[in-house]
C-alpha positions as CSV (number, residue, x, y, z in Angstrom):
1,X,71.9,35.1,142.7
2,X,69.9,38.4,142.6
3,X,67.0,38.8,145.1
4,X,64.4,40.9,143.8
5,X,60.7,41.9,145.5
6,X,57.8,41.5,143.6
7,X,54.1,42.5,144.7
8,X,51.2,40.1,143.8
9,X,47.9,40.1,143.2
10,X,46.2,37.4,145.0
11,X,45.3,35.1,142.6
12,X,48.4,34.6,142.1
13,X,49.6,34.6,145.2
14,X,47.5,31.6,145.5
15,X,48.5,30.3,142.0
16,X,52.2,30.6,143.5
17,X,51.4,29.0,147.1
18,X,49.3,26.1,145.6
19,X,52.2,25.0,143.4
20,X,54.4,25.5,146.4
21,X,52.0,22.9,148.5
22,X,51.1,20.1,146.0
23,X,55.0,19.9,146.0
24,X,55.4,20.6,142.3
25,X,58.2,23.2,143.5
26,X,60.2,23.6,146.7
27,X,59.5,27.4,147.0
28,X,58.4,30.4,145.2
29,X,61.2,31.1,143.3
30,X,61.5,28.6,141.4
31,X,58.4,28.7,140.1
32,X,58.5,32.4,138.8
33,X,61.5,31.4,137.3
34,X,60.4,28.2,135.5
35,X,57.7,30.7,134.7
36,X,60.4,33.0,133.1
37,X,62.4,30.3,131.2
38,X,59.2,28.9,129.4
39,X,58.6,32.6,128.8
40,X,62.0,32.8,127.1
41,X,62.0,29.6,125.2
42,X,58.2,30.5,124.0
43,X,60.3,33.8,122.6
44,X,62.5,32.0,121.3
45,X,60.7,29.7,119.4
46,X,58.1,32.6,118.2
47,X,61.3,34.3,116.9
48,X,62.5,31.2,114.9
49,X,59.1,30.8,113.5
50,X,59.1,34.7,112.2
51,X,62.3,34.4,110.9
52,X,61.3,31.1,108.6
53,X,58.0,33.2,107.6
54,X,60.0,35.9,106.4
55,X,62.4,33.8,104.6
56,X,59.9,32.2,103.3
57,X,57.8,35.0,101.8
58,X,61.0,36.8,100.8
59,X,61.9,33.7,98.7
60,X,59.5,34.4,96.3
61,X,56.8,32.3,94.5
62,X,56.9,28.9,93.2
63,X,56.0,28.0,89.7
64,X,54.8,24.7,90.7
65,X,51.5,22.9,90.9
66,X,50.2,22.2,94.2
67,X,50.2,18.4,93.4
68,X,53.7,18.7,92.6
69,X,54.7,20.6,95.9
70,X,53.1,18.2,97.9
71,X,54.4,15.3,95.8
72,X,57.9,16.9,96.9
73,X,56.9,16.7,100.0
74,X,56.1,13.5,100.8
75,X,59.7,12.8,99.4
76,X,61.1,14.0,102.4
């Protein structure tokens, strides 16, 4: 696994060293890098969403009534 050296400020230094203690993590490095995966999956899922809003909007407008869309809906 790559090593890599990072330079903190000290709150988070302390962030880092208090999850460390209250025994949440073994060490450091695993929480910067369950730090980094909820990072990617945020990305992720901030990606899926912009891709259905842009679907969406390119799909064009609807010529129902709003009773009827949410009468669809509620069908499931």
């Amino acid at each position: 696994m790559p090593r890599q050296s990072i330079t903190l400020t000290e709150p988070n230094e302390n962030w880092l060293r208090n999850r460390v203690a209250n025994q949440e993590f073994a060490n450091k490095s695993e929480v910067v890098n369950d730090l980094i995966r909820r990072e990617r999956l945020r990305e992720e899922e901030t990606e899926r969403i912009r891709t259905a809003l842009i679907e969406g909007e390119s799909s064009g407008t609807s010529e129902l009534s709003i009773d009827e869309i949410w009468a669809q809906a509620r069908k499931g």
